[in-house]
N, C-alpha and C positions, 0 to 999 in steps of 0.2 A: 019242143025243139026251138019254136023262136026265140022263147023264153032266153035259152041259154045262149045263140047269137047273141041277142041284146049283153048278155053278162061278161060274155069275151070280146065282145064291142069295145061296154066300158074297161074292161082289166086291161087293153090293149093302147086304150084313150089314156088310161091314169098312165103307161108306162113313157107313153109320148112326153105329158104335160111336167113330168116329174124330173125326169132326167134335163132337159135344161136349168130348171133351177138349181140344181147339183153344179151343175158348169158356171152360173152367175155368180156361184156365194164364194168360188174360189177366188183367189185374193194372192194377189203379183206386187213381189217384195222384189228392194232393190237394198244390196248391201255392200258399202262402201268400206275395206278393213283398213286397216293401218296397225301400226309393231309398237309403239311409242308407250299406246295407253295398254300394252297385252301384263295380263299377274307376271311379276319378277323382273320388266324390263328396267331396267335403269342403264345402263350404258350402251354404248357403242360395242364393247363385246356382246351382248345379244341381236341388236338392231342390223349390222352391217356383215357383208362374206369378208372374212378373215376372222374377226372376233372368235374369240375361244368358246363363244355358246352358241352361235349365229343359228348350224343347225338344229341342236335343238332349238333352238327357239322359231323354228321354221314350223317344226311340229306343233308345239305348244301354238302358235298363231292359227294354225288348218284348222286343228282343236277347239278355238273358242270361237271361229267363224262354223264350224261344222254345229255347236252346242248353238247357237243362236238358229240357223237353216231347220238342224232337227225341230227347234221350237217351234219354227214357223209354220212347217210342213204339219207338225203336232196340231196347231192352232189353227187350219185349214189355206195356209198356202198349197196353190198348187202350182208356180213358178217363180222361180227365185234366181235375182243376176248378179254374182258376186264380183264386183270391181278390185281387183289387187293393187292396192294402192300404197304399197312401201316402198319407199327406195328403187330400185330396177323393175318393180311391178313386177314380179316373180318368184317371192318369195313363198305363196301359199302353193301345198305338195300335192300335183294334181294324183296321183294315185290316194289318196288319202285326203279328199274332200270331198262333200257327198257327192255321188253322181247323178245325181238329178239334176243339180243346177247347170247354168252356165257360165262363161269364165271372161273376164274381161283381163288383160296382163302387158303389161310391157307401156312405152310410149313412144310417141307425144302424142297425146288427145286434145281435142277442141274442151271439151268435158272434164280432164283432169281429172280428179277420183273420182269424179260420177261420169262418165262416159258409160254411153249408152242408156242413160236416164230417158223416159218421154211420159207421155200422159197416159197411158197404159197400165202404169204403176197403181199402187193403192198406198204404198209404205215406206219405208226406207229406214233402215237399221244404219248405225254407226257403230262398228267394232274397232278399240284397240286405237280412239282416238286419244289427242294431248291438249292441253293450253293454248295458248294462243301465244305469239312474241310479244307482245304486251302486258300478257301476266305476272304478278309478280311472285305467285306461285306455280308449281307443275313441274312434273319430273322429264325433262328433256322438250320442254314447252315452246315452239317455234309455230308457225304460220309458213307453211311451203318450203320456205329454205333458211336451216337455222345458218347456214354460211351466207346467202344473201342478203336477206329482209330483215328488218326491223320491225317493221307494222303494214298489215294491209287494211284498210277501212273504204267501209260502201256507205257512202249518203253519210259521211263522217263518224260512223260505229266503228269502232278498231274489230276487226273480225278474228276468229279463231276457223281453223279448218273447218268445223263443227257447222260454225251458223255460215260461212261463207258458203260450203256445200249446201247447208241448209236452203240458202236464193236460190240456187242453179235447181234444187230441185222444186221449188216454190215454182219458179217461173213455169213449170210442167203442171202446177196445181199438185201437187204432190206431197205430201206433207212427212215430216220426219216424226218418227216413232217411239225410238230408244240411241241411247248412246249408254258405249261402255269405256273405261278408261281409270285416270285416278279418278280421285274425288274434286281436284281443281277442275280439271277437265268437261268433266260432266256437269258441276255447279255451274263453270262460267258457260256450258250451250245452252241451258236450260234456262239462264237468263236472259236468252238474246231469243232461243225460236220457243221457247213456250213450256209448256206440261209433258214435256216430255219422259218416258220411263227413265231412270236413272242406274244403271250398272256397275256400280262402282269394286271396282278389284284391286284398287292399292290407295295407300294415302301417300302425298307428295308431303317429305320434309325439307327436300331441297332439291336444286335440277338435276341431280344422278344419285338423289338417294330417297328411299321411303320405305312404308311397312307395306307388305303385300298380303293377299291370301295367295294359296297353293295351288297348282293348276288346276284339281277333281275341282277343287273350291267355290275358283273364279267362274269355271265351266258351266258349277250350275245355278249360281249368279245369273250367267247370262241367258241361260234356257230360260229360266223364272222372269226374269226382267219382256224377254222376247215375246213368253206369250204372253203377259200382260198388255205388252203394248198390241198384241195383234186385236186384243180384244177392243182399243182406244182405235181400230179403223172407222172414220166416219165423225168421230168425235174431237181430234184433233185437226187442227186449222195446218195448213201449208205457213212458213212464212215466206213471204211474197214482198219483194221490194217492186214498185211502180216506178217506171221511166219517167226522164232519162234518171241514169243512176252512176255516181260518182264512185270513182274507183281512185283512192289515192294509195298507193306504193310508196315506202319508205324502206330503201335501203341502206345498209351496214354502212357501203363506201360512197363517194361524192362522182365519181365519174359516170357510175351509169343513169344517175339522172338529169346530169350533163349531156350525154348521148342521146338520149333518149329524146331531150325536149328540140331536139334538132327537130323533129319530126310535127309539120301541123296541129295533128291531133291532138300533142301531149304539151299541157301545162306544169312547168315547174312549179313547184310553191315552197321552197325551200332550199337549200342545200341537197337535200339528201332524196327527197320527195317531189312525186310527179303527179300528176291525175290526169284521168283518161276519161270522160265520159263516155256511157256505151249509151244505146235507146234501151235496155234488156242485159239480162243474167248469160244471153247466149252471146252476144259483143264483148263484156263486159270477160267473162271465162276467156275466149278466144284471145281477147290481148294479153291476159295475165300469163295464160301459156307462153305466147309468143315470148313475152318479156323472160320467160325463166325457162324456157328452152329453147333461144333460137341460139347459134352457134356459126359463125363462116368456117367453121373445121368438120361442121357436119357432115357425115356418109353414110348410105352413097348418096 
């Protein structure tokens, strides 16, 4: 009879010591989508509400964010925060995105497409991103606003949404995992934050045209790309910019950097171009929003 105490002792001991390791190895993804770099986009009829594809291509976007989630959740995530980062931030179909995650939508965020990002994370996917305004390839290839901006650059690196996200989530110690998009797209963030997975679902010929793969195609393009990188957790680096860190803005028209250097903090250096130093990626984010969404017609 002790004997067997002793034996339900231990079997009671292993079930303690076991189950939190189960809990430590799970692994907290953060994914930032975007429409741009999604299989088949190329214009403004898929990307925008009116466009003759827009919904579907609403689907087709939930779809290749849903195929990257599955991956992850496959690959042992066990929390995942999806930032809807297109246009009105509303574009992905909450009845038809997995329900486990949780959902970031709409704006103005301090954050921008990565709101809600912290050091909790372990990862961070890029879905359905583009080029940069600087590129001189990429299908629909801009930096935040292809009607504002001409070029944004940190510590004088021309940034693409890509690596610019990439600092904000650095600053968190967080490191980026995979991106999917064209092949411009992917090429130019992979050379700015590192070894990153590559998910390439269309080739750019020009800025509203190129060869694509097919939605099943692209989908599992990016499952396959997803869990590869789940597996690089640990092994790739954050990229991390160190303060202070310069932020130059270079916009389309001459007025708003006119306006703009009215203000202490900002330095003109150009015509068209301002800079802003922040101390950090969380200063540095905060002003960029301000600049590209403050409004005096705003409501309420």
């Amino acid at each position: 009879m002790y004997f067997g105490k002793i034996i339900t002792f231990l079997m009671c001991f292993a079930l303690i010591t076991v189950a939190p390791v189960g809990a430590e190895d799970g692994k907290k993804i953060y994914i930032s989508a975007d429409m741009e770099g999604l299989a088949g986009a190329v214009t403004m009829a898929q990307l925008g509400p009116g466009g003759f594809e827009y919904e579907k291509y609403r689907k087709i976007y939930t779809a290749e964010v849903n195929a990257a989630i599955d991956a992850a959740f496959k690959a042992g995530a066990t929390e995942i925060l999806v930032s809807d980062s297109h246009g009105n931030g509303q574009g992905l179909l909450l009845d038809e995105l997995n329900q486990k995650v949780q959902l970031v939508r709409s704006w103005p965020r301090p954050f921008g497409m990565m709101q809600g990002i912290d050091d909790t994370f372990d990862g961070v996917f890029f879905i359905g991103y583009h080029a940069s305004a600087t590129s001189t390839e990429g299908i629909r290839a801009h930096t935040m606003s292809s009607a504002h901006l001409a070029a944004v650059k940190l510590n004088g690196v021309s940034m693409s949404e890509a690596s610019y996200n990439a600092a904000i989530a650095g600053h968190f110690g967080v490191p980026v995992l995979m991106i999917s998009g064209d092949n411009a797209a992917t090429r130019e963030a992979a050379s700015i934050i590192g070894n990153i997975e590559e998910a390439v679902v269309k080739w750019a010929y020009g800025f509203h045209s190129g060869k694509t793969l097919l939605p099943t195609a692209a989908k599992a393009v990016i499952a396959e790309k997803a869990e590869q990188a789940m597996a690089k957790i640990g092994e790739i680096e954050p990229y991390k910019l160190t303060g202070p860190i310069e932020l130059d803005i270079t916009f389309q028209s001459y007025q708003p950097s006119e306006v703009l250097a009215y203000l202490p903090i900002v330095e003109r250096i150009d015509a068209r171009t301002v800079r802003y130093v922040g101390k950090d990626m969380v200063e540095v984010s905060k002003f960029l929003q301000f600049v590209e969404g403050f409004s005096a017609d705003m409501k309420p």
